[in-house]
mmCIF file of the N, C-alpha and C atoms, coordinates in Angstrom:
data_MODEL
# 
_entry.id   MODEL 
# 
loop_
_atom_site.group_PDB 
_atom_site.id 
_atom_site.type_symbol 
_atom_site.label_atom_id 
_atom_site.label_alt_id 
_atom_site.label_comp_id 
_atom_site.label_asym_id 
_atom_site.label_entity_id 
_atom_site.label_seq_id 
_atom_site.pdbx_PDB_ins_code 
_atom_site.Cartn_x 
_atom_site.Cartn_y 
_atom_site.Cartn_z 
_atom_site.occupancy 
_atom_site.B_iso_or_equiv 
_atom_site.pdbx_formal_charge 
_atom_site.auth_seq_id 
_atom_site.auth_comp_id 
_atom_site.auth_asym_id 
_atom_site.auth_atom_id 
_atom_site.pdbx_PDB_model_num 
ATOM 1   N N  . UNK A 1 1  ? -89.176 19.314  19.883  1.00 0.00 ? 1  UNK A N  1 
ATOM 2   C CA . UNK A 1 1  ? -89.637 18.192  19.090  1.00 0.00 ? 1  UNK A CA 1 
ATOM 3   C C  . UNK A 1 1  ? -89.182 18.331  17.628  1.00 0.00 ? 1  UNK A C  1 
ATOM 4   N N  . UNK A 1 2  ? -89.326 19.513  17.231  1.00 0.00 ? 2  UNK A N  1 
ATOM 5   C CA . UNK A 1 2  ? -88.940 19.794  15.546  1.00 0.00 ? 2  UNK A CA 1 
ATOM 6   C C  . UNK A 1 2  ? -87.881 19.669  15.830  1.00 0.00 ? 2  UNK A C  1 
ATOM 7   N N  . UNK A 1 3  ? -86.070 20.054  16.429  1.00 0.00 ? 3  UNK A N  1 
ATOM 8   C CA . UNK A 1 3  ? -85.074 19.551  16.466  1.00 0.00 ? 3  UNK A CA 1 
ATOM 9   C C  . UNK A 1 3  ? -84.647 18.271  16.448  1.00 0.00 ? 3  UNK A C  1 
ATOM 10  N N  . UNK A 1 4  ? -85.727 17.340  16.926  1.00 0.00 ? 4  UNK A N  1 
ATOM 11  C CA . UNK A 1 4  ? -85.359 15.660  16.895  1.00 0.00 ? 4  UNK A CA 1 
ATOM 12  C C  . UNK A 1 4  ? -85.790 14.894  15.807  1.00 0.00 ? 4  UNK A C  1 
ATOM 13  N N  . UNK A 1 5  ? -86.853 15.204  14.967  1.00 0.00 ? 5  UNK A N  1 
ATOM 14  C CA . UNK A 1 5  ? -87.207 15.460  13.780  1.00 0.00 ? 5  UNK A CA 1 
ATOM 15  C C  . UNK A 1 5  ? -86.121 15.429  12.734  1.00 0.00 ? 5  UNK A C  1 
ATOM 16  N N  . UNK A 1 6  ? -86.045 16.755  12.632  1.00 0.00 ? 6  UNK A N  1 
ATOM 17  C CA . UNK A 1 6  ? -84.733 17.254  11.715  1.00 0.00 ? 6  UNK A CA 1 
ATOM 18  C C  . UNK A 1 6  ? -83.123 16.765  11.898  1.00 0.00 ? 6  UNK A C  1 
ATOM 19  N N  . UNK A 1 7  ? -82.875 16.876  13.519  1.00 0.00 ? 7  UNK A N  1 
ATOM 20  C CA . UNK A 1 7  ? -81.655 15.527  14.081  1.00 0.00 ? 7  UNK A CA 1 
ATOM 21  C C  . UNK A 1 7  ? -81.711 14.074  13.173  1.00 0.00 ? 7  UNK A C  1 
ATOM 22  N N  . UNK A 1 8  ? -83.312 13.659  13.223  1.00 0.00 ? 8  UNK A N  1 
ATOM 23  C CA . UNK A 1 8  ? -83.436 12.263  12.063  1.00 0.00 ? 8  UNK A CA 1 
ATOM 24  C C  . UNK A 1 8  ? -83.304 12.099  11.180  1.00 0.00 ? 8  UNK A C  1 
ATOM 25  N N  . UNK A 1 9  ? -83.896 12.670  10.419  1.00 0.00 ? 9  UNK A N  1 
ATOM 26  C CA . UNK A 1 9  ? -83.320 13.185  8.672   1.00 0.00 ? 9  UNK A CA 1 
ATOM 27  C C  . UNK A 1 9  ? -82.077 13.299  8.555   1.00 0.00 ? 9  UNK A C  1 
ATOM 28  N N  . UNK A 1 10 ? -81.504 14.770  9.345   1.00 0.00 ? 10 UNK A N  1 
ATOM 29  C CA . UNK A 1 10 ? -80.333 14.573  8.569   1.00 0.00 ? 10 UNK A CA 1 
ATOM 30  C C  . UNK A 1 10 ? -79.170 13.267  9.032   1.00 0.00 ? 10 UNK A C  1 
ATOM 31  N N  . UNK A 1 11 ? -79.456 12.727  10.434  1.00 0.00 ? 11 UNK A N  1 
ATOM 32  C CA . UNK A 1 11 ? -78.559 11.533  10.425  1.00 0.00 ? 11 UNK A CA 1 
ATOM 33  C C  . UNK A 1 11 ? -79.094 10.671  9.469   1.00 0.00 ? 11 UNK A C  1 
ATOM 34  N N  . UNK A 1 12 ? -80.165 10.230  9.432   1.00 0.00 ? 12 UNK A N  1 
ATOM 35  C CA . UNK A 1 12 ? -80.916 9.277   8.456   1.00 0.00 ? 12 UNK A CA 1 
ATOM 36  C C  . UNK A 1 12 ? -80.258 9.508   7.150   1.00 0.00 ? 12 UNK A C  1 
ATOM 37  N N  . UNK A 1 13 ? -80.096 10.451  6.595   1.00 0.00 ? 13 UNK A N  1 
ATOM 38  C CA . UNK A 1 13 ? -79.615 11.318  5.277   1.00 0.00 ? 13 UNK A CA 1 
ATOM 39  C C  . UNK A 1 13 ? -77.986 10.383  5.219   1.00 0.00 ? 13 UNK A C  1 
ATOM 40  N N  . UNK A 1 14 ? -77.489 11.121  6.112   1.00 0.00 ? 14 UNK A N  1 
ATOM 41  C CA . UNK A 1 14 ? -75.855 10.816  6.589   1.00 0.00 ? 14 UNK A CA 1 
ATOM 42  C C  . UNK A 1 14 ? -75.408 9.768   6.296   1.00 0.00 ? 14 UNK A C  1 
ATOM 43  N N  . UNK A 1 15 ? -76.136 8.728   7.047   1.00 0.00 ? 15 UNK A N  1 
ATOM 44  C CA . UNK A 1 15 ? -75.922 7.432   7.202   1.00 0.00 ? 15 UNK A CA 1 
ATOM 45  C C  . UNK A 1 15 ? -76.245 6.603   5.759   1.00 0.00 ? 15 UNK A C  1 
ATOM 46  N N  . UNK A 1 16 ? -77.020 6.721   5.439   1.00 0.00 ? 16 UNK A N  1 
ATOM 47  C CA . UNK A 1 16 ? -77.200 6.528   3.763   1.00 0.00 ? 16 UNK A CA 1 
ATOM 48  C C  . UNK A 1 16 ? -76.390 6.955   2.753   1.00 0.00 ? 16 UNK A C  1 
ATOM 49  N N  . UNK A 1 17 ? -75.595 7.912   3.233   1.00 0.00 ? 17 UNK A N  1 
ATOM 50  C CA . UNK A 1 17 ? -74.601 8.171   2.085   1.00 0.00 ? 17 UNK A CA 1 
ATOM 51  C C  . UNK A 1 17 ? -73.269 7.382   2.743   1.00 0.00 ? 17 UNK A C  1 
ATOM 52  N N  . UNK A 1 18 ? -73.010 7.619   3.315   1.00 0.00 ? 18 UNK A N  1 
ATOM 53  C CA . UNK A 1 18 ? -71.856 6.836   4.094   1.00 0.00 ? 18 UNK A CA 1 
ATOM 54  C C  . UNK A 1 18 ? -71.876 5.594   3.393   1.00 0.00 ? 18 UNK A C  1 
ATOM 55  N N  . UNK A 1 19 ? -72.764 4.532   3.739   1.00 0.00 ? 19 UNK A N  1 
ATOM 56  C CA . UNK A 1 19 ? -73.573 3.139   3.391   1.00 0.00 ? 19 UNK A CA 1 
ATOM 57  C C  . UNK A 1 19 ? -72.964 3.498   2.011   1.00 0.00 ? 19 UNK A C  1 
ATOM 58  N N  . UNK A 1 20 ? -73.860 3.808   0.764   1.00 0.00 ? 20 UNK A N  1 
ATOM 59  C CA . UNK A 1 20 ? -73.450 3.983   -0.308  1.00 0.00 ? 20 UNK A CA 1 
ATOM 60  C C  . UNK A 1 20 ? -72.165 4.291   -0.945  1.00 0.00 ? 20 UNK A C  1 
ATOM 61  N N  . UNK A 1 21 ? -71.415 5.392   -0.178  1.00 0.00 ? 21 UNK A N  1 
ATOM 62  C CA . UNK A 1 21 ? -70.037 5.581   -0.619  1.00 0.00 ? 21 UNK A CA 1 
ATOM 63  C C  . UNK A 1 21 ? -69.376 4.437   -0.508  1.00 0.00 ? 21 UNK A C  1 
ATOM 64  N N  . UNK A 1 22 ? -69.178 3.821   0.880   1.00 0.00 ? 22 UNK A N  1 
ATOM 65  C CA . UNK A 1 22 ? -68.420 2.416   0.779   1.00 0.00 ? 22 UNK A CA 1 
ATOM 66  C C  . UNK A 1 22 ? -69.191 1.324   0.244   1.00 0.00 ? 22 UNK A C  1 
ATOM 67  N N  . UNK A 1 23 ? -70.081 1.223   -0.131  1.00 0.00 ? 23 UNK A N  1 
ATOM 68  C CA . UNK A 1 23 ? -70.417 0.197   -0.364  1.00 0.00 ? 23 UNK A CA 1 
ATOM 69  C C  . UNK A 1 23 ? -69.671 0.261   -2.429  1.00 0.00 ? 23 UNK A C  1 
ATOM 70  N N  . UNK A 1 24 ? -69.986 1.144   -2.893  1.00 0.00 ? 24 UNK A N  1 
ATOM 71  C CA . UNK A 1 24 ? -69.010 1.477   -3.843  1.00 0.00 ? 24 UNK A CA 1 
ATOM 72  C C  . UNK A 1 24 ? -67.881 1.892   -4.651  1.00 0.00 ? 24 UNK A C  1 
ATOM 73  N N  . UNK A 1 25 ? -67.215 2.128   -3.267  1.00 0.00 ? 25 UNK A N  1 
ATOM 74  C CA . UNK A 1 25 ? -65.864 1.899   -3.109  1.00 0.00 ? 25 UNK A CA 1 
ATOM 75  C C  . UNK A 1 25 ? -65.252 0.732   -2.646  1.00 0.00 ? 25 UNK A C  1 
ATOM 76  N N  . UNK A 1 26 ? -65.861 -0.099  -2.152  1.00 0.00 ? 26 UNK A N  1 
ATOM 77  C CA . UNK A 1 26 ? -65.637 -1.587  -1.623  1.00 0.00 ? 26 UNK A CA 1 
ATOM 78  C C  . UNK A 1 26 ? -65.929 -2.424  -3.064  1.00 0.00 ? 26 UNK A C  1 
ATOM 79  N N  . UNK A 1 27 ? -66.592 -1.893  -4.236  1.00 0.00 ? 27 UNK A N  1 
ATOM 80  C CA . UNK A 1 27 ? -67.196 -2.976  -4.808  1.00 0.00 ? 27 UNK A CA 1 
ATOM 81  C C  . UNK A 1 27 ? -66.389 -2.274  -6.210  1.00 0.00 ? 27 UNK A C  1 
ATOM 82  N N  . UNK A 1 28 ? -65.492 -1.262  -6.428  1.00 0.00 ? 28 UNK A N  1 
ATOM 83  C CA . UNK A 1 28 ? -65.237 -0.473  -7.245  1.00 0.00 ? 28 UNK A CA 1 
ATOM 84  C C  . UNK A 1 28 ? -63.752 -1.525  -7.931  1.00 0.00 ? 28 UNK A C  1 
ATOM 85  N N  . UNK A 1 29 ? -64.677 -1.852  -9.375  1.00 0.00 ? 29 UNK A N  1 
ATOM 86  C CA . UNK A 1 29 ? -63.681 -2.443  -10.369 1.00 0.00 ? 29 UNK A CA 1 
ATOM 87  C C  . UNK A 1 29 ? -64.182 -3.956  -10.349 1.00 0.00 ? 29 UNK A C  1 
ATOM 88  N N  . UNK A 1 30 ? -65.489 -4.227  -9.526  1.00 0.00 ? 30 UNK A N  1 
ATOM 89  C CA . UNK A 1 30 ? -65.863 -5.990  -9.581  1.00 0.00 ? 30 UNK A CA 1 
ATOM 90  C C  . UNK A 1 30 ? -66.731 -5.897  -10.052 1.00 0.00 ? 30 UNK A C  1 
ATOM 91  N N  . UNK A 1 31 ? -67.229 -5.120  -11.484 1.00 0.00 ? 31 UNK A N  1 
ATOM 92  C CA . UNK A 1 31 ? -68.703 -5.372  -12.667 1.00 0.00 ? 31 UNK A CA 1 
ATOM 93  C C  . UNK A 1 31 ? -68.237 -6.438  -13.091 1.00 0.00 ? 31 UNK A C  1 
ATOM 94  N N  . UNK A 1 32 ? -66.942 -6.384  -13.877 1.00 0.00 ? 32 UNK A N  1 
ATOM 95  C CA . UNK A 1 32 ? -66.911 -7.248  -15.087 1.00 0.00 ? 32 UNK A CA 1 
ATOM 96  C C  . UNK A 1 32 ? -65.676 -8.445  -14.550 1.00 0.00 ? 32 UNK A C  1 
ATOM 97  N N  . UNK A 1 33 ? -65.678 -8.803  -13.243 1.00 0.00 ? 33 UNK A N  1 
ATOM 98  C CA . UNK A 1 33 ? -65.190 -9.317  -12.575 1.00 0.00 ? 33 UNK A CA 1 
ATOM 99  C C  . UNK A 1 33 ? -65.267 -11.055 -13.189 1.00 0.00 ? 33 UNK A C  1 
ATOM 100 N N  . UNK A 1 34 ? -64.825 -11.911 -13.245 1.00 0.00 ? 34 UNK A N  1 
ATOM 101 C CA . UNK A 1 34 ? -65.141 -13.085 -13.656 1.00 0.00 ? 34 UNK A CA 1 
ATOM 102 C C  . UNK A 1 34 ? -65.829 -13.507 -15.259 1.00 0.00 ? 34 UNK A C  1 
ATOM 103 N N  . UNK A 1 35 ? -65.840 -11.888 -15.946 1.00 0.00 ? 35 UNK A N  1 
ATOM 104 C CA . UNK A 1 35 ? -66.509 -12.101 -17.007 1.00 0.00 ? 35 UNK A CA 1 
ATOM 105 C C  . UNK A 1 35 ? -65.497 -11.819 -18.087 1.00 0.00 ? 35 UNK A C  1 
ATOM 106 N N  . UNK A 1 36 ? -64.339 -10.615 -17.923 1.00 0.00 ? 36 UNK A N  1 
ATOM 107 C CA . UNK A 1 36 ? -63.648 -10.586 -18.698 1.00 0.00 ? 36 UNK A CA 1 
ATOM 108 C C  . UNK A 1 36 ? -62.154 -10.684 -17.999 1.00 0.00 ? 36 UNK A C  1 
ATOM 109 N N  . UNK A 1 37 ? -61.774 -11.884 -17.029 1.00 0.00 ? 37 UNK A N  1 
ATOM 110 C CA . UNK A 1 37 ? -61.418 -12.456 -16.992 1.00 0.00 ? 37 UNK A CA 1 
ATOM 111 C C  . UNK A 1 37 ? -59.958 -12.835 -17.891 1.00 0.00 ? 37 UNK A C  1 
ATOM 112 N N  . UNK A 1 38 ? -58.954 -13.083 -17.445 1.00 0.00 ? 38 UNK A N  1 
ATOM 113 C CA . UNK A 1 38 ? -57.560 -13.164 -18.443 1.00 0.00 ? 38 UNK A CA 1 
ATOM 114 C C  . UNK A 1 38 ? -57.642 -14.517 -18.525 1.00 0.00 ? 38 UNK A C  1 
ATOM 115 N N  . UNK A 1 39 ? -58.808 -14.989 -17.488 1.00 0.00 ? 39 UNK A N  1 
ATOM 116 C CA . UNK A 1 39 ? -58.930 -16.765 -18.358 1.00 0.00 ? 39 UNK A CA 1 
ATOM 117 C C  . UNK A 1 39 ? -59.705 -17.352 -18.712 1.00 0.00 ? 39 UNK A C  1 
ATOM 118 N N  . UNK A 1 40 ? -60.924 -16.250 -19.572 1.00 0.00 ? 40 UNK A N  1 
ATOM 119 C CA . UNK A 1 40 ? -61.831 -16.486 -20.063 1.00 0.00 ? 40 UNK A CA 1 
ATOM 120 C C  . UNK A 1 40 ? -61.246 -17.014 -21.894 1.00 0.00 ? 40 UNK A C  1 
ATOM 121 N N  . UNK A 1 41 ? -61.949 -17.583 -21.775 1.00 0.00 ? 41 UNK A N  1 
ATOM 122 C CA . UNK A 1 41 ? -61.125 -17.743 -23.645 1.00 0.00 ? 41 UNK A CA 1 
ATOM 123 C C  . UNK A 1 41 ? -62.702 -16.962 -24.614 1.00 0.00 ? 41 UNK A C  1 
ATOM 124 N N  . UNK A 1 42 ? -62.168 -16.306 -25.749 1.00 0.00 ? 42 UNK A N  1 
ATOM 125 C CA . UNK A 1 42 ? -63.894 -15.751 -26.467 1.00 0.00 ? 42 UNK A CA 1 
ATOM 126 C C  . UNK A 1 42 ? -64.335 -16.816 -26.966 1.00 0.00 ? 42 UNK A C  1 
ATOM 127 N N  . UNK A 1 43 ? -64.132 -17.852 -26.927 1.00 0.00 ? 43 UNK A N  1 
ATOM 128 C CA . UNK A 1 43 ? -65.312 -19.119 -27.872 1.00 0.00 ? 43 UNK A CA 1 
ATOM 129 C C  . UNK A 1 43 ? -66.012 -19.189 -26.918 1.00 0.00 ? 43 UNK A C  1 
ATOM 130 N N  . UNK A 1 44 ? -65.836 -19.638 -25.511 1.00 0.00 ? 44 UNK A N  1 
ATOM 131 C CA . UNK A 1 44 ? -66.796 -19.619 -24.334 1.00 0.00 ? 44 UNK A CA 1 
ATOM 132 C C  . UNK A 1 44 ? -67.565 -18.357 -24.124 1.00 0.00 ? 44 UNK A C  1 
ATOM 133 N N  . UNK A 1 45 ? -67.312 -17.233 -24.342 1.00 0.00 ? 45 UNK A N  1 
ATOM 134 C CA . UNK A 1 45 ? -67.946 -15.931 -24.264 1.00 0.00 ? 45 UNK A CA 1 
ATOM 135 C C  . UNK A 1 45 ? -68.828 -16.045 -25.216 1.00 0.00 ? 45 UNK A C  1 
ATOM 136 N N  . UNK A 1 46 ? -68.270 -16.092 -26.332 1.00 0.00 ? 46 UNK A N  1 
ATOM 137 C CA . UNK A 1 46 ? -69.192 -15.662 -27.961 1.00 0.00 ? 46 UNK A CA 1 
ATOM 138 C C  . UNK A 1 46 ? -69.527 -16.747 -28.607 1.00 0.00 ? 46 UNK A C  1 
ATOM 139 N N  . UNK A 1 47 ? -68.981 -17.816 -28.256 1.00 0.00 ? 47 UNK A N  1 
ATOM 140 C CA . UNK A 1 47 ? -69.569 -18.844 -29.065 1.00 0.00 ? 47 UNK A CA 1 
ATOM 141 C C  . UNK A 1 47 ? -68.953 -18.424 -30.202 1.00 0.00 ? 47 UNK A C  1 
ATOM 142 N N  . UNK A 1 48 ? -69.590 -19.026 -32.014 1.00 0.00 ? 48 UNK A N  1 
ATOM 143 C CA . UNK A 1 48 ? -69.503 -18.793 -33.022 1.00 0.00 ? 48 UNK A CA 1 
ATOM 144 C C  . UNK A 1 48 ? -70.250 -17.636 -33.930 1.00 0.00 ? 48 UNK A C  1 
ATOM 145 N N  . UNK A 1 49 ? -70.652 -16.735 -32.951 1.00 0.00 ? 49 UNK A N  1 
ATOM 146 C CA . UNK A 1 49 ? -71.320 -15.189 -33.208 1.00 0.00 ? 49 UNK A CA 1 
ATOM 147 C C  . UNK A 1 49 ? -70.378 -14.645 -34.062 1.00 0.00 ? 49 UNK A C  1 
ATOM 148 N N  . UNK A 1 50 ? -69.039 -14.822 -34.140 1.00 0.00 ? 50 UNK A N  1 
ATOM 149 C CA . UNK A 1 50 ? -68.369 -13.930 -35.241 1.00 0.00 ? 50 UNK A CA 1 
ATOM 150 C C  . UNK A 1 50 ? -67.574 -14.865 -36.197 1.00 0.00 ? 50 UNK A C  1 
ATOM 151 N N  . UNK A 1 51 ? -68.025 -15.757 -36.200 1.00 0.00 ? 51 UNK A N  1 
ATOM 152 C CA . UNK A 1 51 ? -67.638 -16.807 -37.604 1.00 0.00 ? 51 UNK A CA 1 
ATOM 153 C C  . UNK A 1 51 ? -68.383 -16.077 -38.444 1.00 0.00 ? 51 UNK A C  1 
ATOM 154 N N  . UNK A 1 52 ? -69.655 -15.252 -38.402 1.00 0.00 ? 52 UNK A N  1 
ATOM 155 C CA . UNK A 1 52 ? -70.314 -15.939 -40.004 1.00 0.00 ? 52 UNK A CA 1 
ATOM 156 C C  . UNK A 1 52 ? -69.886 -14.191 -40.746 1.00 0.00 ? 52 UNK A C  1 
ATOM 157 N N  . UNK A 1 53 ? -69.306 -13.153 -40.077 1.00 0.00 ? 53 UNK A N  1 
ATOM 158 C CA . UNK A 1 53 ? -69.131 -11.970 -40.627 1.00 0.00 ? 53 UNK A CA 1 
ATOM 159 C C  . UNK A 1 53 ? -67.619 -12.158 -41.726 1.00 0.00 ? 53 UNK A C  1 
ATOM 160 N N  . UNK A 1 54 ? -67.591 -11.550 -42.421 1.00 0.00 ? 54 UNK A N  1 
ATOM 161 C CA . UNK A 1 54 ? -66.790 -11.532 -43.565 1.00 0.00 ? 54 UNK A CA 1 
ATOM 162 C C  . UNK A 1 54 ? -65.524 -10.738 -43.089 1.00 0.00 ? 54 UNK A C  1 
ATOM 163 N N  . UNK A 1 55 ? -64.143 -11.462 -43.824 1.00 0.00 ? 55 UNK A N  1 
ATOM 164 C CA . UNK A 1 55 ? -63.182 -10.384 -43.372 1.00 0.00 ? 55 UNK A CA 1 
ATOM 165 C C  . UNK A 1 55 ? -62.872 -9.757  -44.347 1.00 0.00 ? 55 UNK A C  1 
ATOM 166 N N  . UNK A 1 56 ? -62.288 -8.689  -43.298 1.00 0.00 ? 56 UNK A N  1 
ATOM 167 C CA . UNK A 1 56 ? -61.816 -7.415  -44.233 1.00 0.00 ? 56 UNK A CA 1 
ATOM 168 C C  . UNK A 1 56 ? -61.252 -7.286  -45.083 1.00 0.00 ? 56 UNK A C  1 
ATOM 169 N N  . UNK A 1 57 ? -61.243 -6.825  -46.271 1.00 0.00 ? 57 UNK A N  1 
ATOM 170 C CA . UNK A 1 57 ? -60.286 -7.162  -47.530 1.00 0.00 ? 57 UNK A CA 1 
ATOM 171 C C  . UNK A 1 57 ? -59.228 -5.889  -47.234 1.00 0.00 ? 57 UNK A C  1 
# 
């Protein structure tokens, strides 16, 4: 009985990492996916957030 037990865990264990590895390797490089974008333009991003700072002399 304690062998089928411990058989559970560690497949249980197993299988959860498996799950996780691909699931972040499948998803690896799509955070900023659609956000920074090569056809995002920054006025749509930022709005006028960096109009009001002063330039550099």
């Amino acid at each position: 009985m304690k062998k089928y037990i411990l058989f559970g865990v560690v497949a249980g264990v197993t299988i959860s990492a498996l799950a996780i590895f691909f699931r972040r390797r499948a998803l690896n490089g799509l955070e900023f996916n659609g956000f920074f974008d090569s056809s995002t333009v920054a006025d749509d991003l930022f709005g006028d957030a960096f109009e009001e700072l002063p330039d550099q002399p």
